[in-house]
C-alpha positions in Angstrom: 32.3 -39.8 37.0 29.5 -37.0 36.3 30.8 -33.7 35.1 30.1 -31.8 38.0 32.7 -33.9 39.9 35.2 -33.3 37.3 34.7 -29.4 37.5 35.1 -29.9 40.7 38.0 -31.7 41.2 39.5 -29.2 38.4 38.9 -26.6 40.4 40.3 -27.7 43.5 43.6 -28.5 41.8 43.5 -25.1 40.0 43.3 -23.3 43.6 46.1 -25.2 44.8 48.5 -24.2 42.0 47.3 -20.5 42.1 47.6 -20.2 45.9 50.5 -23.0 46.4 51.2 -20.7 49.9 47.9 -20.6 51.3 46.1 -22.9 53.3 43.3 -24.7 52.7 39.9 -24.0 54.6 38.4 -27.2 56.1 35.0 -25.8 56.3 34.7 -22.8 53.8 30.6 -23.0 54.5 31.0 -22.0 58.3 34.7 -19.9 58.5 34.0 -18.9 62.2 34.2 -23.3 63.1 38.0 -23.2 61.8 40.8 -22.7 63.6 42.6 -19.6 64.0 46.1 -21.2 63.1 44.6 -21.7 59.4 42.5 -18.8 58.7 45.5 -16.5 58.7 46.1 -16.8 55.0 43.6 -19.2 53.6 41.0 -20.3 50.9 38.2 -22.6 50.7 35.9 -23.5 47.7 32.1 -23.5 48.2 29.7 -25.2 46.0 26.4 -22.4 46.1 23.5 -24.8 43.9 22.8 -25.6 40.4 20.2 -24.5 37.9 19.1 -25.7 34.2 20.0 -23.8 31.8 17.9 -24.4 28.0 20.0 -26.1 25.3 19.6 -27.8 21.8 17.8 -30.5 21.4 19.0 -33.8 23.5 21.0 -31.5 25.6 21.7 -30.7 28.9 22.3 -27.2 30.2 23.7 -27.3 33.5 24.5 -23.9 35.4 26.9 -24.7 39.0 27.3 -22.3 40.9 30.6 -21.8 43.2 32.7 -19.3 45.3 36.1 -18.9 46.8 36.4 -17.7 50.0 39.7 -16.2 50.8 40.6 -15.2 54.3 43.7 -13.4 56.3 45.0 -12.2 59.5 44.9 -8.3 59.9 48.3 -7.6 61.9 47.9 -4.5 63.9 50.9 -2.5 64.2 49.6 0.5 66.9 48.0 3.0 65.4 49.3 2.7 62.0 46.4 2.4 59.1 48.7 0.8 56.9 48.1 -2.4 57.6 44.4 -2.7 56.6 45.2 -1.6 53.4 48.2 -3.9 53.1 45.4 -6.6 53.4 42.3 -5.2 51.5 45.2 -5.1 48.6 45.9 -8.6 49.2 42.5 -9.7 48.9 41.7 -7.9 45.9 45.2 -9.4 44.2 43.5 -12.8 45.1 40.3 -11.9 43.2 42.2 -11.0 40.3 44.5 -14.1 40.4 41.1 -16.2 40.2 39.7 -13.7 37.7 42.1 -14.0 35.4 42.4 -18.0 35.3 39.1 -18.4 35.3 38.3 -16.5 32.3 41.3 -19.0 30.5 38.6 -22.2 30.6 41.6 -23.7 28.3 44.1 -23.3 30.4 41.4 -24.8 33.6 42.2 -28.7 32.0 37.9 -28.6 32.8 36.3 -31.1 29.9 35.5 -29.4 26.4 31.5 -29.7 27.9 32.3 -26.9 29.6 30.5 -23.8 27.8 31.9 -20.7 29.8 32.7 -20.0 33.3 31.3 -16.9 34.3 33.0 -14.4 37.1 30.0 -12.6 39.0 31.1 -10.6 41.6 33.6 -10.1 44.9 32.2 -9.9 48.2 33.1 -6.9 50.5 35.4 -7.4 53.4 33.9 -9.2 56.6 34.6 -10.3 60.2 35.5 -14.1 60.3 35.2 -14.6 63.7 32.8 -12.0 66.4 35.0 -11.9 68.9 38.2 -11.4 67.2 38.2 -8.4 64.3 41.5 -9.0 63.1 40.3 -12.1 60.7 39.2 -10.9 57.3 37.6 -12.7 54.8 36.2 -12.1 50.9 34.1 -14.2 48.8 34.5 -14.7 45.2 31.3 -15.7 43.3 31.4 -17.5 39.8 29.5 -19.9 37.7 30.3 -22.9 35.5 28.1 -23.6 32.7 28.4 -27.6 31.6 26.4 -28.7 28.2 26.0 -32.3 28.8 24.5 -34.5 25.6 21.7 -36.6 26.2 21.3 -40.2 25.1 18.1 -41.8 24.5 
């Protein structure tokens, strides 16, 4: 099994014991093709590409890059403003949940190859789906850099 599987596969065990009450996104690269039923309190992992990074000699620098996407139902309660900022605080207590584990890479169980995992930014707040504004979603943008050495 190649590293980038086993970050993988870390990762999507780590998001299932930090969000154990959230459901899981089916297809986190096209949120408006998911059903409505599961994108009221959801996350999905996205794999975004993967660059070289320079390393010692007869090593491998391997840069992956990869995002959560976190999405929620906006309950509108008449006029009341509340609400919105119920969620945009929701969201940005998921960031920081993911922040804050991520920057552990001990605590991840990822491979001692791993070098760092970097936390790059959050994503505003966006429509999911055109026709209905009440679905939210947020993306959360981070890279994990492998070292990998090389045999000859």
């Amino acid at each position: 099994m190649s590293k980038v599987t086993t970050v993988y596969d870390t990762l999507i065990s780590t998001l299932a014991t930090l969000f154990p009450t959230k459901d899981i996104i089916p297809d986190p690269y096209s949120l408006g093709d998911n059903k409505v039923s599961i994108m009221r309190d959801s996350y999905g992992l996205k794999f975004n590409g993967e660059s070289f990074e320079e390393g010692e000699f007869k090593t491998l620098g391997k840069r992956y890059s990869f995002s959560v996407v976190f999405s929620r139902e906006l309950l509108r309660m008449d006029s009341e403003n509340t609400p919105i900022h119920t969620m945009t605080k929701a969201f940005l207590e998921d960031a920081h949940t993911l922040r804050l584990d991520l920057y552990e890479v001990d605590k991840l169980g990822i491979p001692n190859s791993v070098e760092n995992v970097e936390v790059l930014e959050v994503s505003g707040i966006e429509d999911v789906f055109d026709d209905k504004s009440n679905f939210k979603s947020m993306e959360c943008f981070f890279d994990v850099i492998v070292r990998e050495n090389l045999t000859i």
